[in-house]
C-alpha positions in Angstrom: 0.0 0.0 0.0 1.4 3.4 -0.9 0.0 5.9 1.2 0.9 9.4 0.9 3.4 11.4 3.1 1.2 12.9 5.9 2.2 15.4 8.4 -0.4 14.3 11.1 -0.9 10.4 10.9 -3.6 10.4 13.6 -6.0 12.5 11.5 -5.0 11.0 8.2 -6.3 7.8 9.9 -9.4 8.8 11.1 -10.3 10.2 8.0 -9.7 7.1 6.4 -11.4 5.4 8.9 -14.9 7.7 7.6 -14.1 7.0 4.2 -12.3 9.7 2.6 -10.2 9.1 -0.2 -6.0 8.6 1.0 -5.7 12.1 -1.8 -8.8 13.7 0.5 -7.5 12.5 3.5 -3.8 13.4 2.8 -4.3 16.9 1.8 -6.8 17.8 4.8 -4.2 16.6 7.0 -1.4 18.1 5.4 -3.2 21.5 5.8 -1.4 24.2 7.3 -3.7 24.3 10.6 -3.9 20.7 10.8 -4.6 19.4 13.9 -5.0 22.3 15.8 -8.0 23.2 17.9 -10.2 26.0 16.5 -11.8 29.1 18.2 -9.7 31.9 16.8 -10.7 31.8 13.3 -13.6 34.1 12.4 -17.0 32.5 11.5 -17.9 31.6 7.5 -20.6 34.4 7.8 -17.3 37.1 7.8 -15.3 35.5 4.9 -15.7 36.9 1.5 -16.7 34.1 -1.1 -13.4 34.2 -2.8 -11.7 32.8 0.9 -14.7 30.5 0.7 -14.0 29.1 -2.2 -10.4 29.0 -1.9 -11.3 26.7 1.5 -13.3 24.6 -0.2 -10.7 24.1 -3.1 -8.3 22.9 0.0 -10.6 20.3 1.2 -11.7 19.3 -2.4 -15.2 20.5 -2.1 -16.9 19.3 -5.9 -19.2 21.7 -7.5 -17.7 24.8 -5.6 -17.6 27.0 -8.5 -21.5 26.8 -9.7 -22.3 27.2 -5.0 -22.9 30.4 -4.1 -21.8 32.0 -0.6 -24.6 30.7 1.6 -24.0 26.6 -0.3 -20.1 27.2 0.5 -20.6 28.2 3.7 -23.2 25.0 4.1 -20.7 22.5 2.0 -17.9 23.7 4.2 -19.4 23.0 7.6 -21.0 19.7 6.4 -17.6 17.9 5.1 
C-alpha cells in the first residue's frame, strides 16, 4: 500500500477510517492548521466568497464553483 506522506498520521487515519479518499484524507491533514483546535478563526458568515472558495478548493469540495456564498458556507461546515 502506498500511502501518501502525511504530516499528522492520527487525522489522516481517522479520515480514512470515515471513508475519505488517502488524496482527500492526505491533503486535509497536510493542511497548514492541521490538527489544531479552533476558536480563533472568524465565522464563515465574515469570509468573503473568494476565501470561501479557496477553502473549499483545500478540502476538495466538488461543485464549488456553480455554489454560491450561503452553499459554501453549508458545504464547508458539512464535510
Amino acid at each position: 500500500m502506498d500511502i501518501p506522506s502525511v504530516k499528522n498520521e492520527d487525522q489522516y487515519e481517522a479520515l480514512r477510517d470515515k471513508g475519505y479518499s488517502k488524496e482527500k484524507s492526505a491533503r486535509i491533514a497536510n493542511s497548514p492548521n492541521s490538527g489544531k483546535k479552533g476558536g480563533k478563526a472568524k465565522p464563515y458568515e465574515d469570509w468573503t466568497k473568494d476565501e470561501l472558495y479557496k477553502q473549499a478548493q483545500n478540502v476538495g469540495i466538488d461543485g464549488r464553483s456553480k455554489m454560491n456564498k450561503s452553499e459554501l458556507i453549508k458545504a464547508l461546515r458539512n464535510n
